[in-house]
C-alpha positions, 0 to 999 in steps of 0.5 A: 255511475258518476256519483258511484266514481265519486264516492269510491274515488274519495273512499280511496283517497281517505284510506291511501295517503301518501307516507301514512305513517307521518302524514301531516304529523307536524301542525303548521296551523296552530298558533300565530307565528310569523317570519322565522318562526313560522319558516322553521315549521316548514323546513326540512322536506327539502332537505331530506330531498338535497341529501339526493343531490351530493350523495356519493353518485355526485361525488364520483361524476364531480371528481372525475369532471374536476380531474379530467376536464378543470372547471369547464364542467361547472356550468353543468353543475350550475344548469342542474341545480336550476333545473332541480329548484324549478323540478323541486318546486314542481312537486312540492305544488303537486303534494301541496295542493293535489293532495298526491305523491307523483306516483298516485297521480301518475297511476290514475292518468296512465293505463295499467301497461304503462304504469307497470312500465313507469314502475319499474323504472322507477324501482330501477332509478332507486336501485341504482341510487342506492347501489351508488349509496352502497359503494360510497359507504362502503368506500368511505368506511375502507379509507377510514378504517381500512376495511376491505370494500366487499366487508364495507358493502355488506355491513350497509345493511346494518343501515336498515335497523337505524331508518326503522329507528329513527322513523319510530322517532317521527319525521322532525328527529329524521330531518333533525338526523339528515340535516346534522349529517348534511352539516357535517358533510359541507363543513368536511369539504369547506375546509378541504376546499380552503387547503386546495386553495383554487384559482378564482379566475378558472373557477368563474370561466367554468362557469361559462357554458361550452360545447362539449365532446363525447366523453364530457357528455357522458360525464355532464350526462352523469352529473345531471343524472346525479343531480336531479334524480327521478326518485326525488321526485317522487319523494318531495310530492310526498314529503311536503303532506307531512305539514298540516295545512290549512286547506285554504286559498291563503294557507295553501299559497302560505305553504307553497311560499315556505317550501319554495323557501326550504327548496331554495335554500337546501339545494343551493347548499347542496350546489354549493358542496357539489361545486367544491368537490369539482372545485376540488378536484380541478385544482388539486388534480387536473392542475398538476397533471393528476387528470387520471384520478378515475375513483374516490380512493385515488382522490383520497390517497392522493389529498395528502401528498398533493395538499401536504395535510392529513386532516384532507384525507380523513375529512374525505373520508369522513364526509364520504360515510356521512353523505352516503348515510344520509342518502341511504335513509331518504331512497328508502322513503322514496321507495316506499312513495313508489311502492305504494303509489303505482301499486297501493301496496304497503309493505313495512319499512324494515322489510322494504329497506332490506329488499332494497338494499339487497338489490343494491348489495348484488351487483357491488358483491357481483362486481368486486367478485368478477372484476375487482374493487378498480372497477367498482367507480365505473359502476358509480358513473353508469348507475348515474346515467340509469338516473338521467336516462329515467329522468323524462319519465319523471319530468313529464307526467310533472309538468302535465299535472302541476299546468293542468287547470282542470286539477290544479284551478289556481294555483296551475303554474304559470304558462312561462312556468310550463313552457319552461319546463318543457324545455328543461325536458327536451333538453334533457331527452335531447343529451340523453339520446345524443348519448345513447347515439353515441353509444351505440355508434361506438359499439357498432364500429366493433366487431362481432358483439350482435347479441349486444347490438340487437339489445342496443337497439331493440331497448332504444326503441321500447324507451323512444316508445315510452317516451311517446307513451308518457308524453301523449297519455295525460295530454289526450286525458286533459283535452278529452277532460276525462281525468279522475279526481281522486282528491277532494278540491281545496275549498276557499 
């Protein structure tokens, strides 16, 4: 029987290898370049992975933390860039050394029902990635050209045929893509940011942490949830097997340092355009009264008067299209990560594309339809908090398996690592569930709405239970060491 479970769970990992199509398509093996060079040929994961981290989602949280509350929401930004660099590296450890995307391994440690549930968020968090996507283009393309946002919206789809374009290119002229896009949107904002001229001493006390109230939690919350997004979780453990590694005790501690580099690098870059786009906003908005600034156009029409400069506006505007761009083509991959991890089903790029952005495409048409284009940057911060709300069940299956011996060996981070991480998490659910509380306290202080109650409790409840669901499920595997290895262990 044992030796039956073996050979069918090396047949299977033979044949499901995460992202097939590029799977280590670029040697780092070959020749003997050291420093640079060899750094050069590990770059490029990350920053498909910080593309997530200042997408439009991030833009619509930042400029409403800048307008309506100055600086003092910048140590949020801060706190979320470390806790994305521990995540980050997190997952790069699973990819590298297990072998695994983060939904191949969370599908052989949890039971089907909880794997389904597991899924679906999943496919709900890149959803609501992409629907911040989709209004962040769509709005860009408005204040630049004048398009109407509805038009703008529907021409997103068009995005679909460039991925499938570039992926036929491979993975290199895809990060090639990204990180040109990625350059154009930190340049549009640097120069922006030096004609706010803000003032250097606020901005360092933003840097303090404070107590918060109910409406700054909601917004802090919005930013977590846009910085460290569950799907790029996933997507990571997936992109760092594009390499080809030697599977040896150095050339995997090798792989592990320079992705540790090109994480560190990408997302401190993405912290930094973050941090210039509330920057932004505190000293361009909040300082000269403007702190109703509740959306992108707003910002945008007001860049001019406010900063005497046409250049701003258009800068706005331009950088806005490139970050939704980018972001567009890397919720795709994680996807397709998703899709084919919890399901081992794989479906072509340019179907999977359009099914997703049809399931963003249908609530920005519904909104703009029914309420109008002013409530389309409400839509922006809520789909930011689906994200944060998503985030535990990412973070926790992560940290079982990167501090499990048993999987790991070796390379198992570090007790202080795990312990870290542990905290991150509670703090996380912490926030979450505060304002979740808060929510819901808000809605039973109305009248009437008992349909909308019963809902706010009965889906508190089914997340509280998944929570205990996911938490419990991989601790009872390890000490039990039943776990299945569905990876062949690296041999030194």
């Amino acid at each position: 029987m044992k030796q039956s479970s073996s050979k069918h769970n090396q047949t299977h990992h033979s044949v499901h290898k995460s992202l097939s199509d590029v799977h280590q398509s670029i040697d780092t093996t070959s020749g003997r370049g050291k420093g640079l060079k060899k750094i050069l040929a590990f770059i490029g994961p990350a920053y498909l992975v910080s593309v997530g981290y200042m997408d439009p989602g991030n833009w619509a949280t930042d400029l409403q933390g800048g307008a309506q509350f100055g600086y003092k929401l910048i140590w949020i930004l801060l706190l979320s860039n470390l806790i994305a660099l521990l995540l980050q590296n997190m997952c790069a450890r699973l990819g590298v050394v297990r072998q695994q995307d983060l939904a191949q391994a969370n599908r052989q440690t949890y039971p089907r029902s909880v794997n389904f549930c597991l899924y679906i968020l999943a496919e709900l968090a890149i959803a609501a990635c992409d629907l911040a996507e989709v209004l962040g283009m769509a709005i860009g393309i408005n204040l630049l050209t004048g398009l109407p946002i509805l038009w703008g919206v529907l021409i997103t789809v068009l995005d679909t045929f460039l991925l499938f374009y570039l992926q036929r290119l491979g993975m290199r002229k895809m990060e090639q893509f990204i990180i040109g896009l990625i350059a154009i949107t930190g340049f549009s904002f640097l120069i922006v940011l030096l004609q706010a001229k803000p003032e250097m001493g606020d901005v360092v006390k933003g840097f303090v942490p404070t107590s918060l109230n109910q409406a700054e939690l909601y917004i802090a919350i919005g930013i977590i949830g846009a910085t460290v997004m569950p799907h790029n979780l996933y997507l990571h453990s997936a992109l760092v097997q594009t390499r080809k590694i030697k599977r040896t005790e150095k050339g995997i501690k090798t792989a592990l340092k320079y992705n540790a580099i090109d994480a560190t690098v990408a997302l401190n870059l993405a912290f930094l355009v973050n941090a210039a786009i509330l920057i932004m906003a505190a000293s361009v908005f909040y300082t000269t009264g403007n702190t109703s600034i509740a959306n992108l156009e707003d910002a945008h029409r007001m860049l001019e008067p406010l900063l005497g400069s046409k250049l701003a506006p258009t800068l706005f505007a331009i950088a806005l299209i490139a970050a939704g761009q980018s972001s567009t083509i890397t919720g795709t991959l994680a996807g397709q990560i998703v899709m084919e991890g919890y399901l081992n089903l794989r479906l072509n790029p340019l179907l999977r594309r359009l099914i997703t952005r049809l399931i963003a495409i249908v609530p920005a048409v519904s909104v703009i339809l029914i309420y109008g284009e002013s409530e389309l940057d409400k839509l922006l911060i809520f789909s930011q908090v689906i994200l944060s709300l998503q985030l535990a069940f990412a973070i926790i299956p992560l940290i079982y398996f990167v501090s499990d011996r048993y999987q790991m060996g070796k390379f198992a981070i570090k007790k202080r690592t795990e312990l870290l991480g542990w905290l991150v998490a509670a703090l996380l659910i912490y926030l979450n569930l505060n304002m979740v509380y808060g929510e819901i306290k808000d809605l039973f202080a109305t009248n009437g709405q008992w349909v909308w109650k019963i809902v706010a409790v009965v889906s508190t409840a089914g997340y509280i239970a998944l929570l205990a669901a996911t938490f419990w499920y991989p601790f009872k595997e390890r000490k039990n060491k039943r776990l299945v290895i569905t990876h062949q262990p690296p041999t030194y």
